[in-house]
VEXFIVEX-654643 format. One line per field, with one value per residue (C-alpha): residue in one letter; x, y, z. Coordinates in steps of 0.1 Angstrom, whole numbers. Example, Ala and Ser with C-alpha at 12.3 -4.5 7.8 and 13.67 -1.06 7.14 Angstrom:
BEGIN
code: A,S
c1: 123,137
c2: -45,-11
c3: 78,71
END
This chain:
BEGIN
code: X,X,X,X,X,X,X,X,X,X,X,X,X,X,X,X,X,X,X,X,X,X,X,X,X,X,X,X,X,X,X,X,X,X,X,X,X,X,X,X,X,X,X,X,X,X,X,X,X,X,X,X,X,X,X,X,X,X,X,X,X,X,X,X,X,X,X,X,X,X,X,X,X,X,X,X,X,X,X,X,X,X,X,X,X,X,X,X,X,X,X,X,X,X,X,X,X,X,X,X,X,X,X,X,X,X,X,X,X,X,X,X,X,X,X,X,X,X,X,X,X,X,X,X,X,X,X,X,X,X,X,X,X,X,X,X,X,X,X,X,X,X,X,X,X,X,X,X,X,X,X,X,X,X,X,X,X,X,X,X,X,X,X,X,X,X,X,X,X,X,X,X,X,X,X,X,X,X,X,X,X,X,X,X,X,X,X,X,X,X,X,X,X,X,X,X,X,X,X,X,X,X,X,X,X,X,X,X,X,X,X,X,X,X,X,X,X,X,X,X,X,X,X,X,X,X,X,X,X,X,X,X,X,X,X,X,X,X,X,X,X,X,X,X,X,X,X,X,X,X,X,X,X,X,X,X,X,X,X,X,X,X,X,X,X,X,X,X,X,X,X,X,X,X,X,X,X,X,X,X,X,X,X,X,X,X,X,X,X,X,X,X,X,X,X,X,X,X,X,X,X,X,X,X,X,X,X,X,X,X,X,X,X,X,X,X,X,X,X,X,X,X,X,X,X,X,X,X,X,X,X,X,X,X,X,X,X,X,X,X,X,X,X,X,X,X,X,X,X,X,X,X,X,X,X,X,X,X,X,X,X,X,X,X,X,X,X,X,X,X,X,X,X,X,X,X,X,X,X,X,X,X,X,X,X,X,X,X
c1: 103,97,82,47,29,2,-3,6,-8,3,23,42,81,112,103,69,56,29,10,6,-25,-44,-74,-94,-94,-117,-104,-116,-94,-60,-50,-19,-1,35,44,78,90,91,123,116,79,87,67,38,63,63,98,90,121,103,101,129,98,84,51,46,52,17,4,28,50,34,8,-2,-27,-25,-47,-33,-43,-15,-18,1,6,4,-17,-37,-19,-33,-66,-56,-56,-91,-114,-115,-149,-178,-185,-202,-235,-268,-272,-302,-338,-351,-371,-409,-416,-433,-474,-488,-502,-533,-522,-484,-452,-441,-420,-381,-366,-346,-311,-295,-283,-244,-245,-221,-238,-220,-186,-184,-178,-143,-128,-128,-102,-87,-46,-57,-44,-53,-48,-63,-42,-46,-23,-18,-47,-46,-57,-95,-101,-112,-106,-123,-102,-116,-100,-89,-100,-138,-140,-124,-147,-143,-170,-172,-154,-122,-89,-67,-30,-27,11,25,61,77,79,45,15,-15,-40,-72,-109,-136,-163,-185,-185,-203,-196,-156,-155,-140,-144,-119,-111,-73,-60,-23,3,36,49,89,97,85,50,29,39,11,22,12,24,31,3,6,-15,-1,-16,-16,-41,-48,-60,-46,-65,-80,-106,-137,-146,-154,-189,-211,-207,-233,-255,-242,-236,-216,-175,-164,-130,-103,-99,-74,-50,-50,-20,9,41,59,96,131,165,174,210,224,209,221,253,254,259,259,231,225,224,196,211,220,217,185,206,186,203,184,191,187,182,162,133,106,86,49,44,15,47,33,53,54,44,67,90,108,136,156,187,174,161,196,201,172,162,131,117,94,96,106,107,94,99,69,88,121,118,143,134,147,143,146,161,147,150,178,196,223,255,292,308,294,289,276,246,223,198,167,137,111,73,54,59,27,3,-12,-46,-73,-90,-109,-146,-159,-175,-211,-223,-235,-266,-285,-279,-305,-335,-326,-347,-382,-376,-389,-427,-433,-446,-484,-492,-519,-552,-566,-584,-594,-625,-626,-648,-681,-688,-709,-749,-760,-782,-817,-835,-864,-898,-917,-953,-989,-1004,-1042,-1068,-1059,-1031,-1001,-974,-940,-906,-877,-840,-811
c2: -159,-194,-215,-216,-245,-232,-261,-265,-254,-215,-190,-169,-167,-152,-115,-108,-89,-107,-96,-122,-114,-134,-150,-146,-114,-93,-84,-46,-40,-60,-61,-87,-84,-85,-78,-95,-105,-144,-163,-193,-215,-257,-280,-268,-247,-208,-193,-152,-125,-101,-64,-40,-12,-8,3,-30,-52,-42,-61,-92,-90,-116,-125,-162,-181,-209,-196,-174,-154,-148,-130,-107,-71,-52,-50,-75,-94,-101,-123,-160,-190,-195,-222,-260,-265,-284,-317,-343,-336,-363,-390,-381,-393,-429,-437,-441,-477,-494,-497,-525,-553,-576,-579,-583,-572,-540,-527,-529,-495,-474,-469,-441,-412,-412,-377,-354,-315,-290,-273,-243,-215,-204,-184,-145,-130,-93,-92,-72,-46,-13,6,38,67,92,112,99,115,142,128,134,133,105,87,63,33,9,-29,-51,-86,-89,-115,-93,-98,-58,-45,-12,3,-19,-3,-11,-4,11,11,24,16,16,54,64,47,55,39,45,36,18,45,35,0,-5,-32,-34,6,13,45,56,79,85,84,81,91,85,110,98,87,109,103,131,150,177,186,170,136,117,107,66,42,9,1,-32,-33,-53,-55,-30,-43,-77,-101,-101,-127,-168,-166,-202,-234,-236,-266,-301,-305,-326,-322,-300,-299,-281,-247,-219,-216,-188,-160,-171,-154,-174,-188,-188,-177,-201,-208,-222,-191,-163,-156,-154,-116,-97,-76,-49,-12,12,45,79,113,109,76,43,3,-26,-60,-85,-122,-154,-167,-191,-189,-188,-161,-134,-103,-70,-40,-20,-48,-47,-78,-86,-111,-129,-154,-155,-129,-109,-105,-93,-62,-53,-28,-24,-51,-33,-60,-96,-122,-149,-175,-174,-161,-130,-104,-67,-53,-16,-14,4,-16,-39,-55,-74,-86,-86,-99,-92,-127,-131,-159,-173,-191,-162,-166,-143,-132,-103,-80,-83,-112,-141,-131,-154,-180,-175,-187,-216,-217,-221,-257,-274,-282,-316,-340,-353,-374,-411,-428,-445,-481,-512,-524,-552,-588,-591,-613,-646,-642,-635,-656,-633,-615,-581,-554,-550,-524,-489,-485,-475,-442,-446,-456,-428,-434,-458,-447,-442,-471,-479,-481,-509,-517,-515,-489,-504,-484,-508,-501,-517
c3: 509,509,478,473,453,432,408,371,340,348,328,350,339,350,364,360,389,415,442,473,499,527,509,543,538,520,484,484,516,516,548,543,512,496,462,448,411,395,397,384,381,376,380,409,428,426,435,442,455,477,466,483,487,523,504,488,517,538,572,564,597,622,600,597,575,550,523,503,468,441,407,385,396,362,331,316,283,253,247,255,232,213,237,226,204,219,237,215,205,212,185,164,170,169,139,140,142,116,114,136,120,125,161,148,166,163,137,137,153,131,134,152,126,119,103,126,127,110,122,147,143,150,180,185,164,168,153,118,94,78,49,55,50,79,102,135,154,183,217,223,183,163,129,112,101,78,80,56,74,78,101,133,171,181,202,216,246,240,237,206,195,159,144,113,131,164,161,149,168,184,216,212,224,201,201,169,149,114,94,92,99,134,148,177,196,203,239,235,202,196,166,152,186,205,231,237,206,203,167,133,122,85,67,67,51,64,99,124,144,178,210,238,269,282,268,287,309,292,286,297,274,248,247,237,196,177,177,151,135,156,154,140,170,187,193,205,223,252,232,240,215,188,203,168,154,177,184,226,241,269,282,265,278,267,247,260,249,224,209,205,210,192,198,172,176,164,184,179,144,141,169,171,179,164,165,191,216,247,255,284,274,308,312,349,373,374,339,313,290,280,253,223,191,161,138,139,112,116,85,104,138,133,161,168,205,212,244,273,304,318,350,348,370,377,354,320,307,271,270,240,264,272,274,259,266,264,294,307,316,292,290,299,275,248,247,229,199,194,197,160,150,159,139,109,118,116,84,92,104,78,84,107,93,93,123,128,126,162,182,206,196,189,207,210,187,193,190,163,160,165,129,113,128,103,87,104,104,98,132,156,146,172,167,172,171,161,173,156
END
């Protein structure tokens, strides 16, 4: 398959799976698509290994065009990083001039305000933790988990991931939200190890709590306000090994006969990894494993991989230069704060000097009302009505 350029500022890496299909053609009926998996992304260009499967190659043969769609063929990551805060906001309003004088100038203008509106708010938050102590709920029933942080953006419908360990976890759909309450409704469970265990679990009381789905779609940019400080950053999860911190190793083989293999190393610090999150971790398209995160160290970066997945080559070669991700897509960004408020009214600009006495004269003034009628005079004498 030849390269495709697809500009920069992407996030595909080695092996993720992407679907290719004419752009011309409508999107509810792919005529000519191909799936294939990720080599390598530098730079603008896009280096994809077709898929093997006659089912995923569908209409290509023969067919030509130069516009072409491309995007991941799996499920939807983890929310993206939190949306930059708002554009500058207007300066604040002009102050009144000063009273006119006898015919005088006008009064100096006030000066622009320089007081900034407050700060935004922050972005949408989800990664939280619980300490309500429940069994691991049957699928169809629901619990009510109550959560430590208070300042979570959960809305109903979405589909979390609750985990006491890499053992004992549960999916589940928001069904009720009141205050820091969330009420779900278990779709999924995972009892010591095992999924789709219909008998009772431990009773835990030491939860992590996260997302299990996509973000919605970026809502539209709020009105102008003044720049706020920057924000918390928001989760992150693309690294590679810490070579002077991990000794370099083969790939490793998942276990047999009921047996588990973990895979310890030291990755990047300061990373959103909660257990039970799947990894995918590649020295290049040949050679990766992937599997659920059992431990992750945020301080120093130590990380422990079950592993379930793998592909590697003739001969075994030992390496310390992976790359790791979640295996699944980056989700898409998060929205951006609301905008400030306006800034404060700018003070009342000094009174103008009194100007010269005008020598222009003034306006005729209005007529005066008509004055009372004046008394009955004697006989022959004329009756006169004065106006002022």
């Amino acid at each position: 398959m030849p390269d495709i350029n697809i500009g920069t500022g992407f996030a595909y890496s080695r092996e993720q799976k992407v679907i290719i299909a004419n752009a011309l053609n409508s999107t509810l009926q792919l005529v000519d698509y191909i799936k294939g998996y990720v080599i390598s992304y530098v730079g603008s260009t896009l280096k994809v290994r077709s898929s093997s499967l006659q089912s995923e190659i569908v209409g290509v043969v023969g067919a030509t065009g130069s516009s072409w769609a491309i995007s991941l063929d799996g499920a939807i990551g983890l929310p993206g990083d939190e949306g930059p805060a708002g554009p500058t906001g207007n300066a604040g309003n002009i102050g009144a001039a000063g009273p006119t004088g006898a015919i005088g100038p006008a009064g100096v203008t006030g000066a622009a305000s320089i007081v900034a509106g407050p700060q935004g708010e922050p972005g949408d938050l989800y990664a939280g933790t619980s300490i309500t102590s429940t069994a691991i709920p049957f699928v169809d029933s629901s619990v009510t988990l109550i959560l430590v942080e208070t300042n979570l953006a959960y809305t109903l419908g979405q589909h979390i991931i609750v985990a006491a360990d890499t053992d004992n976890l549960f999916k589940a759909e928001i069904t009720s939200i009141s205050s820091n309450n969330l009420t779900v409704e278990c779709s999924f469970r995972r009892v010591n190890g095992i999924d789709g265990y219909t008998q009772n679990s431990n009773t835990f009381s030491s939860w992590e709590v996260n997302l299990d789905g996509a973000v919605g779609q970026q809502g539209p940019i709020g009105s102008i306000g003044a720049t706020g400080p920057i924000g918390a950053s928001g989760d992150l999860y693309a690294t590679e090994i810490d070579a002077a911190a991990t000794v370099a190793f083969p790939i490793p083989l998942p276990g047999s006969g009921g047996a588990t293999v973990n895979q310890q190393l030291t990755v990047g610090t300061g990373l959103a990894y909660t257990i039970g999150q799947k990894v995918i971790i590649a020295h290049d398209s040949l050679n990766w494993f992937s599997g659920p995160v059992l431990i992750y160290n945020a301080s120093t970066g130590l990380m422990s991989v079950e592993v379930q997945a793998y592909a590697r080559t003739y001969p075994y070669d030992s390496w310390n230069d992976h790359q790791v991700n979640l295996d699944g897509a980056v989700g898409k960004q998060g929205q951006i704060g609301p905008t400030g408020t306006q800034g404060l009214l700018g003070p009342t600009g000094d009174l103008g000097p009194t100007g010269a006495d005008s020598i222009v004269p003034g306006p005729e003034g209005a007529v005066g009302a008509t004055g009372a009628t004046g008394a009955q005079g004697t006989a022959d004498i004329l009756y006169v009505q004065i106006f002022s």
